[in-house]
N, C-alpha and C positions, 0 to 999 in steps of 0.2 A: 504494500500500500504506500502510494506519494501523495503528500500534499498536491491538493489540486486547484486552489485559487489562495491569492496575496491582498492585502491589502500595504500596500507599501507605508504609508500614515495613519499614526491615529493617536489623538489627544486625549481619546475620554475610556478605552479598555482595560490600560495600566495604570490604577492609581499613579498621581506624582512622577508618572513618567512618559517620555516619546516612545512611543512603538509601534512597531507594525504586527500583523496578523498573519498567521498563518492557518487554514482552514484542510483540515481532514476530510475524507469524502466520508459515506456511510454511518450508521447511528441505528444502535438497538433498542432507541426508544421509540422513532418516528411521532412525536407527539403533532397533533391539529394544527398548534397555532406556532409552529416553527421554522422563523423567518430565515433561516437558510437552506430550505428543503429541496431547492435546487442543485445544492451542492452536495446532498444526503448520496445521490445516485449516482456511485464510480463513474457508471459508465458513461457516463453524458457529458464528465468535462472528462477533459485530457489531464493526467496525470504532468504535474510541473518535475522540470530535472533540479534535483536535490543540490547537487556542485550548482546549477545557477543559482541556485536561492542563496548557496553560502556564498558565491562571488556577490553578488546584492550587498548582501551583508557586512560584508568586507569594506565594503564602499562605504557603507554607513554608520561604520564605527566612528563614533564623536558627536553624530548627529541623533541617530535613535540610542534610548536607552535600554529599551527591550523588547523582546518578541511575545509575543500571545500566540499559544498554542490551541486552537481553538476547532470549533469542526461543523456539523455531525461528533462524533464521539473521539477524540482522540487517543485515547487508552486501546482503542481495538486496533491500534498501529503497532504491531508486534517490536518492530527498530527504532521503539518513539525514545529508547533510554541513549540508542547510539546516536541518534542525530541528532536530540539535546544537546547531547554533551558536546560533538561539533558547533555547536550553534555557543553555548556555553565559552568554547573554549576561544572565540571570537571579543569575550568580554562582556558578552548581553547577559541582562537580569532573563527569566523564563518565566511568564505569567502561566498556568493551567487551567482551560476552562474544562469542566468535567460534568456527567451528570452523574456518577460516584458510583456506577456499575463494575467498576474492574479495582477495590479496593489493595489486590494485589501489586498491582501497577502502581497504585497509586503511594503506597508506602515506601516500594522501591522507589521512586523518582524523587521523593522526600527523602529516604534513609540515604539517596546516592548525592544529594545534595544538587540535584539536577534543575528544582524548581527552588523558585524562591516564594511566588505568591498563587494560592489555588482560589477559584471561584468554584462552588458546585451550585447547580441547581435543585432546586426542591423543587417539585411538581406540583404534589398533595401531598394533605394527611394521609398516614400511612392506609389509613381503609379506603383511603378511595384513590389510592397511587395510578393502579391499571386502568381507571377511566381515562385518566389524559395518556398514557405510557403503552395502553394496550396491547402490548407484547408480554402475555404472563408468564414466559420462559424467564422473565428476569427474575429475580431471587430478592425480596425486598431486604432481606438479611446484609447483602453485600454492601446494600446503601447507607443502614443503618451504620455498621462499621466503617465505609468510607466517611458518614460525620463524627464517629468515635477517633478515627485517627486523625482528624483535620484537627480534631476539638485536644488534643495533645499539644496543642500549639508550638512545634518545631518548624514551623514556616510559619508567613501572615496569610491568612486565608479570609473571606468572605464567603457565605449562603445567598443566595438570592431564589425569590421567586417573581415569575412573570403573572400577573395578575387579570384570570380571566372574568368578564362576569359567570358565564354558563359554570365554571366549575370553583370559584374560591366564595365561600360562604364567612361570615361570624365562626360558625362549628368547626371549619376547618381550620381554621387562622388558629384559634384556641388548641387545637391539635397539634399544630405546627409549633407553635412558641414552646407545646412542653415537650415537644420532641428535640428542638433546638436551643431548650435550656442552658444560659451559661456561655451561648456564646459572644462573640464581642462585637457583630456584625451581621447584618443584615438589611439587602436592600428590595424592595418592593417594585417589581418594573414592570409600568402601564405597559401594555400590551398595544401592539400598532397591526393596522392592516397595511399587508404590503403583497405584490407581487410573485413575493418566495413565498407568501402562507398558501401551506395546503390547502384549508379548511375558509373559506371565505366566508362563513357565517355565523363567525365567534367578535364577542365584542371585548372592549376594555373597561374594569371597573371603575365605577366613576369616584371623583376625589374627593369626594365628601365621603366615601365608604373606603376608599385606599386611608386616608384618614383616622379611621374608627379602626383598619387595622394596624397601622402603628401605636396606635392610643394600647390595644390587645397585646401585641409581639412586646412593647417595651416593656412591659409585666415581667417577660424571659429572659429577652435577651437586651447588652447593656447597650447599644447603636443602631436605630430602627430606622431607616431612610426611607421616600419616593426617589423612584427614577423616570422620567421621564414625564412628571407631570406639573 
């Protein structure tokens, strides 16, 4: 598996830092309202050449600060520990976006000192995870342990959830918080309709209720933010 699209700039992915993105093809989640789901399908972009990306890279040392590993699922990239570390040994910080399904990987890339900052996604409360994830081959187990080792704090990490109406209630939010007890971070991100969304007839909860859940999560956790509202 290669990376298969770049974003060469970007201000707002790496906290406090320039970076650029890189985006992995496929994803064991395939959720509705996810805005890169053009890029989910190997086959429809071309694979990028890895030596170009590290020439890029090369060039941009001084100017970017780091790269965002980002996808579809990046963990299902069996060589994601050996091209880090190329990418690493270039001087870049390693952001990891995840949705927390390959907690093995994810340990490794933290224990190898490979990332320095993780984002994962939360979907739902754990009872109602498979409504938006609909793949129930996953193992909700794995996810719970990928927030168990994030929540070790040997990197700086953030949770975030994308914020649907159709599926984020009061009861789930309350769910969420005491699942995600204790950690230092979390951000709440309005949900936009875009071109990549599968599902074109999912909306975004509105900010008088995005609201009422931060008023909920800061109960749990000690940094409750909006994104994009």
């Amino acid at each position: 598996m290669e990376f298969v699209s770049i974003n060469k700039l970007s201000l707002l992915d790496y906290p406090e830092k320039v970076s650029c993105i890189l985006y992995t093809p496929t994803c064991n989640f395939m959720c509705p309202y996810c805005h890169n789901w053009q890029t989910l399908i190997e086959e429809k972009l071309p694979p990028l050449n890895f030596e170009d990306i590290l020439d890029f890279l090369k060039k941009r040392v001084g100017v970017l600060d780091g790269v965002v590993i980002s996808g579809g699922e990046p963990t299902l990239m069996d060589d994601l520990p050996e091209k880090i570390k190329k990418i690493k040994e270039l001087g870049y910080f390693v952001k990891l976006d995840t949705n927390g399904s390959s907690p093995d990987m994810l340990r490794n890339l933290i224990d190898s000192k490979l990332i320095d900052y993780c984002a994962m996604d939360i979907k739902h409360s754990f009872d109602k995870y498979y409504d938006v994830i609909v793949n129930r081959h996953i193992n909700l187990d794995d996810i719970k342990e990928s927030i168990e080792i994030l929540s070790m704090g040997k990197i700086d990490y953030e949770f975030r959830i994308t914020l649907v109406k159709e599926y984020h209630d009061e009861e789930s939010i309350y769910k969420i918080g005491k699942l995600l007890e204790g950690s230092p971070k979390l951000y709440l991100q309005k949900y936009v309709l875009s071109d990549g969304v599968r599902e074109k007839n999912l909306h975004a909860v509105d900010e008088g209720l995005a609201n009422k859940f931060v008023e909920i999560l800061s109960q749990y956790i000690d940094d409750v933010e909006l994104r994009g509202y």
